[in-house]
N, C-alpha and C positions, 0 to 999 in steps of 0.2 A: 247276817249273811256273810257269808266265807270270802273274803275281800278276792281271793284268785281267781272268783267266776263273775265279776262285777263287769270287765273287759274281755267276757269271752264272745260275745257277740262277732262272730266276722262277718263282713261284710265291706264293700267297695268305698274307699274313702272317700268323700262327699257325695257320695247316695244319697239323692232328698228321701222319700217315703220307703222305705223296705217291704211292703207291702203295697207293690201299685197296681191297680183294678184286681187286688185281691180280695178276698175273705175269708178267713179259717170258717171252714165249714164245719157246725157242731157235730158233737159224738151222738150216734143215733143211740135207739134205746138199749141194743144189746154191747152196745161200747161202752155205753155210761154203765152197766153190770160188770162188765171187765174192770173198770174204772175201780167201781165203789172194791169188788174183790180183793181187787190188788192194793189198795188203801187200807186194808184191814191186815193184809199183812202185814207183819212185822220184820225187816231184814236184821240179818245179825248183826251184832255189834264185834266192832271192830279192836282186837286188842291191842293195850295200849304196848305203845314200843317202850322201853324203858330206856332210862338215858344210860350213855357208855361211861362207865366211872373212868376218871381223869388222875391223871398221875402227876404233880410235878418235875418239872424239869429240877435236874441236880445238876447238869453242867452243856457246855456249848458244842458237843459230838451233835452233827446232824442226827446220828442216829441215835441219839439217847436212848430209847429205848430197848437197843443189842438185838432187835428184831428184822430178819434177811425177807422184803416182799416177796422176793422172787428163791427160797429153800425148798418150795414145794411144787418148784415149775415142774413141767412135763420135761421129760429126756427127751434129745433127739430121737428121731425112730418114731415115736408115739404115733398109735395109730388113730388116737380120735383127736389130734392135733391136725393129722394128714388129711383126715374127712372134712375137717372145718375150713385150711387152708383152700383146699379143692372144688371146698364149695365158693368163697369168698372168689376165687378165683374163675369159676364160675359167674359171677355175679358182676365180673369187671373190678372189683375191687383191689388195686392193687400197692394202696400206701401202706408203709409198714405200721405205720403210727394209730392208724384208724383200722388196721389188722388187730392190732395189741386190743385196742380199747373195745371194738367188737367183738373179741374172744372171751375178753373179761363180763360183756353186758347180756352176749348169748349162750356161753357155754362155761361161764365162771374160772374159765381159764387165765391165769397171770403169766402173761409172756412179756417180756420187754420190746420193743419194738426190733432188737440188734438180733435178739433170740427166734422175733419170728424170721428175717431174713436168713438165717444160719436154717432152721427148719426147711424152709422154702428150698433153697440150697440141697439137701439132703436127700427130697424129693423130689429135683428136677422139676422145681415150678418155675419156667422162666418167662421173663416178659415179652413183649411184641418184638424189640430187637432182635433178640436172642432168638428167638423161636422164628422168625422167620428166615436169619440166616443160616438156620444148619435145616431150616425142613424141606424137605426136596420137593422140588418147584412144581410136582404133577399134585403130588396131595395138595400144596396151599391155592394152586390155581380151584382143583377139585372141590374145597369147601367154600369157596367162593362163589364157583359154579351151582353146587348147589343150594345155596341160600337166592341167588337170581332168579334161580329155575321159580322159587315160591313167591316171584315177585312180577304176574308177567303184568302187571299195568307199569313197571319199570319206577313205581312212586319211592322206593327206598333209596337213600343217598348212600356214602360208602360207612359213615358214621354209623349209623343204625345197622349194615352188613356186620360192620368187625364188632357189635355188642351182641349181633345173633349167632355169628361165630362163638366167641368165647362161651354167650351161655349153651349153644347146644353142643359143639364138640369141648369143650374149655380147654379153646386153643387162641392165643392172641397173637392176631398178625398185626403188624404196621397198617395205619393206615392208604403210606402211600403205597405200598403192595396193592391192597384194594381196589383202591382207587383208580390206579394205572391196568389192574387187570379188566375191572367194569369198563374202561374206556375202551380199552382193548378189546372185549366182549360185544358192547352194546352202547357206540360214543353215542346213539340217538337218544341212549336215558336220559342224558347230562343236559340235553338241548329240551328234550321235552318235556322235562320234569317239572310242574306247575310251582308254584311259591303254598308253602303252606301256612300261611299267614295272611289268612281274607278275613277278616275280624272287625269286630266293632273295636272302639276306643276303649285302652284297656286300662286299667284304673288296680291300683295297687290294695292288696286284701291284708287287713289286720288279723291275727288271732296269738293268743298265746299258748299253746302246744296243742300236741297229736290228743285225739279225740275231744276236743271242746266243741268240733263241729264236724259233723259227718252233711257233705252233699249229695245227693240223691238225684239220679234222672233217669228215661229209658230214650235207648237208642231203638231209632224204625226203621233205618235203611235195608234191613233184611226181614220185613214184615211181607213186604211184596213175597217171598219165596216161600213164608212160614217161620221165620223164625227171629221173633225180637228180642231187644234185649234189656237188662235192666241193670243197672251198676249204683256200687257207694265207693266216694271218693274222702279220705281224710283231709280238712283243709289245709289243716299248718302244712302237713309234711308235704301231700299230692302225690299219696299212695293209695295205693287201689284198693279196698280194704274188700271189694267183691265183683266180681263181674258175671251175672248168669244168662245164658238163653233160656227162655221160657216160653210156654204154649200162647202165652195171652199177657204183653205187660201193661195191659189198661181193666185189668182186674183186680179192686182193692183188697181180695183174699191174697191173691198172688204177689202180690208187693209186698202188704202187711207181713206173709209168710217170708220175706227172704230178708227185712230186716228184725224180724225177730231171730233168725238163723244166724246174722252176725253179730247180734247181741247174746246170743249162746258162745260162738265163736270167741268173741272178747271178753264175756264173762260179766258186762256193762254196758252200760248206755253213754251216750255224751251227753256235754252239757246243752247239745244244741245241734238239730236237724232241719237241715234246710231243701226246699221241693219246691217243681211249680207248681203251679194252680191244680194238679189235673186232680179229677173227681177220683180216682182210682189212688189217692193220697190219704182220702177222710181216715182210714182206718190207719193208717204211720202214725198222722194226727194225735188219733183216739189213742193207742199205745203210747206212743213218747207221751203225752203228757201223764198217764194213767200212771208208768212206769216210775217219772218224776219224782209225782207224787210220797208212790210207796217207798221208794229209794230213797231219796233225796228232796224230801221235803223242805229240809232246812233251806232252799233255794227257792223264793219266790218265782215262779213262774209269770208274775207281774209285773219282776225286773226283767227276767232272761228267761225268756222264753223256751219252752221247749222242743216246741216245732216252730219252723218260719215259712209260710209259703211266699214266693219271689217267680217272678216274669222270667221267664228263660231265660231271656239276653241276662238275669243279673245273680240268675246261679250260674259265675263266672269258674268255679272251680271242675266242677263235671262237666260242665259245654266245650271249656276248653281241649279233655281231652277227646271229647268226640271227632273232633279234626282230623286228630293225626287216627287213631284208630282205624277211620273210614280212607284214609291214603295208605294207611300200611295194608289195611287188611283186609278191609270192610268189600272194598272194589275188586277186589282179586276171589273175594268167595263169588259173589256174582259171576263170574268169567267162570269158575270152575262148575257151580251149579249147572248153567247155560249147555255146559259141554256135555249133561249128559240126556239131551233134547231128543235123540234118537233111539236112548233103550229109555225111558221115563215117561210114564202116561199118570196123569194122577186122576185119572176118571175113572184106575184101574184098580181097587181097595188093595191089593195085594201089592202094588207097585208103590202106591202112598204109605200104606201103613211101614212097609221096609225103608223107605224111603226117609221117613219122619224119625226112625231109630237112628238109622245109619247117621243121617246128618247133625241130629240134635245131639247124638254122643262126640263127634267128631268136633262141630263146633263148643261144645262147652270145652273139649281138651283145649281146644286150640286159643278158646280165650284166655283159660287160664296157665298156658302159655305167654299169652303176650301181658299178661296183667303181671306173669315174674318180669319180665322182658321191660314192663313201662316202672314197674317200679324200683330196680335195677340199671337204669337209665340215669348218670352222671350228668344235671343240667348244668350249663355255663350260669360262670358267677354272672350276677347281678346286683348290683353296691346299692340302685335303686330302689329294689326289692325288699318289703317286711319281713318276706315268709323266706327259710332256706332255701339257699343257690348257690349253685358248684360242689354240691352231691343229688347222691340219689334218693328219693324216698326213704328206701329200706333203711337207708343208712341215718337218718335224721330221725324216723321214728326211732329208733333204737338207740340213739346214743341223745332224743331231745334233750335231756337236762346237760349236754353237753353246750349246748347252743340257748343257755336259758330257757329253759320250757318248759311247761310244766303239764303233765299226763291230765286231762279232765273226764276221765274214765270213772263212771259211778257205778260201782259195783254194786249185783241184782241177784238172787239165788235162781241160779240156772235152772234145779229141779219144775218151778213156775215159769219159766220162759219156755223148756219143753213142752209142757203136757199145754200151756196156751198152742203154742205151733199145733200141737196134733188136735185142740178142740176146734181150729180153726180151718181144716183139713188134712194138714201135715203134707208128707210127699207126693200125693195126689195131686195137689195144684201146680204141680211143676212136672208132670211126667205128660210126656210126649204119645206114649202108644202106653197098654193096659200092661198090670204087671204080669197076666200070665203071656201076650205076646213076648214081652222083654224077652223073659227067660227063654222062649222057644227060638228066638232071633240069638241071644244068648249063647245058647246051646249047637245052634248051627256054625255061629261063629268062629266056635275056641272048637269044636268037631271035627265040622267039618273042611273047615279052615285052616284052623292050625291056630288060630287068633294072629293072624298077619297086622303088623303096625299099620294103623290107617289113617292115609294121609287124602289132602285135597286131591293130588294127582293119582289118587288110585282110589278112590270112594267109589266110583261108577263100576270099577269093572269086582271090584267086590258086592258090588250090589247083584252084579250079574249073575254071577258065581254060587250066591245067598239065593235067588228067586225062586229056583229049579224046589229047592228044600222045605222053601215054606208053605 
């Protein structure tokens, strides 16, 4: 067995039993046939990398070998240089050093760290100093203001304001700008702003890199309105690897369907999936182990398992972010829902059925908003801490062999992980209203609309607007 999947087990150090008043519940009979299927496949084999031939040294020039890393950088100007800065910048990132090395690991770019500051430079990328003392005080109040307007339970601090700023306008103001304007705004956030940290005793998580363990859970606070949710969380890094609203997340078609979707997605499975008890699991179950198998057999699933079901309280890496999600977000859909109690009847088919498009589309954008947003999110160090701290997700998945770590991604042939999704229902199990409504809702839309940006603060009275049509 491959000694780097011997410690991929994560879990909470001194955990007595990792299964308590569990039981992996068996593969029923049509899972044991996916099973046996997928077993008889054969995955490709992988070619061998040949070694780099070696040169000896003839003399003590650092650079013996007359070779410049950097003869083939980008020239100033570059425009797919300007795209990446923009983005990173975008994303809160703003070292030059970890600019360099993510340019080089996302976009195969070799900039030196001096070189991206000179780029930056060029294109007027400048930091929160800079940018807040030449920009004129009506815009930076402005985007301050309206990042509050999407916060009326008041739960976001000024931290979380200036990383929604930068990624939605990618504009970085100072915090104490922020800070002093929200006081000045709304001093009763500061006062009423609850602790977000009611937690069980939290216990420090092993693992050795991005994909060795994917956590799995569903969020039900917006089940009461229709619409819950379902997410996978990578442990090492505590990157979002998916976040979806769905019709039903205690359907084991529906769940089974959205982690076979991220296993399309990545190309792989991990070495290890972890869920709680619920029955709507058997079939992740019945795939991760099937998948294993055919993949990656050389890994006894006797030592390392490849599904783990765990007690809620102790799939600590997905509960955790349920918290902050339902403070930043979660509480504030409710309040907007609610608002629209006077044009909304759901006793009414035609008031439901628009009803269930409008929001299901608006909420999935919006998740996958905050799922760039949480994993773009610069955590404070903690020396404590096994897993990385004092970056952000994005930033650890991408450069983990930076931080020692090693990828546990077991590659699967995608062609078989589609047509399973489509034998299994495919898009069906996640659509909200019928395909031929979509399109009529659709069509009304971008028509007779114009396709207006739809936000929480104006989903009702586009609903309005949309009725007459349908």
């Amino acid at each position: 067995m491959d000694s780097r999947y011997k410690t991929s087990t994560c879990m909470p150090i001194g955990a007595s039993n990792p299964f308590p008043s569990c039981s992996s519940s068996p593969m029923s009979e049509s899972e044991a046939e996916v099973a046996s299927q997928l077993i008889a496949s054969q995955p490709e084999s992988e070619d061998n990398i040949p070694e780099s031939s070696s040169q000896p040294r003839t003399n003590d020039n650092n650079n013996w070998t007359g070779r410049n890393q950097y003869q083939n950088r980008p020239k100033i100007g570059d425009e797919s240089v300007h795209q990446a800065l923009l983005e990173y910048h975008r994303r809160n990132i703003t070292n030059k050093l970890t600019i360099s090395e993510l340019l080089k690991a996302d976009y195969g770019i070799i900039l030196s760290a001096s070189s991206v500051t000179r780029h930056k430079k060029y294109w007027n990328i400048t930091a929160s100093q800079v940018t807040t003392a030449k920009m004129a005080e009506l815009d930076k109040r402005q985007l301050v203001f309206d990042e509050m307007s999407k916060d009326p339970n008041a739960k976001r601090g000024p931290k979380t304001v200036k990383e929604n700023i930068a990624r939605v306008a990618g504009v970085h103001l100072t915090r104490d700008f922020i800070e002093a304007t929200m006081r000045d705004q709304h001093p009763e956030g500061f006062a009423n702003r609850e602790p977000t940290a009611k937690k069980i005793h939290r216990s420090a998580l092993v693992c050795v890199g991005p994909h060795q363990e994917w956590s799995g859970d569903g969020h039900d606070k917006l089940t009461g309105i229709g619409f819950p949710i379902w997410a996978v969380r990578d442990v090492w890094s505590g990157k979002w690897l998916g976040i979806w609203v769905v019709p039903n997340n205690r359907l084991k078609d529906t769940i089974a369907y959205l982690y076979l979707k991220l296993v399309y997605e990545y190309g792989g499975i991990p070495v290890q999936t972890t869920t709680d008890c619920g029955s709507e699991l058997v079939m992740v179950y019945g795939f991760a182990n099937a998948l294993r198998e055919a993949f990656a057999g050389d890994i006894p699933v006797e030592q390392v398992a490849a599904h783990r079901f765990l007690q809620s309280i102790h799939n600590i890496t997905i509960e955790r972010g349920w918290l902050r999600l339902r403070l930043e977000w979660g509480d504030n859909v409710k309040i907007f829902w609610d608002a629209g109690n006077t044009v909304y009847n759901a006793a009414i088919p035609e008031h439901y059925n628009l009803a269930r498009w409008l929001w299901s589309k608006l909420i999935q954008s919006e998740l996958d908003d905050l799922r760039d947003k949480f994993n773009n999110h610069r955590s404070r160090k903690d020396r404590g801490k096994w897993l990385p701290s004092g970056l952000s997700p994005n930033v650890a998945f991408s450069l983990h062999e930076k931080y020692g770590a090693v990828s546990g991604l077991l590659p699967v042939d995608r062609e078989i992980i589609g047509r399973l999704m489509e034998d299994i229902g495919g898009e069906e199990l996640v659509r909200f209203v019928s395909v031929a409504y979509a399109a009529k809702a659709q069509q009304v839309f971008n028509g007779e609309l114009g396709a207006p940006q739809m936000t929480m603060q104006n989903v009702w009275h586009i609903f309005q607007d949309m009725l007459p049509h349908m």
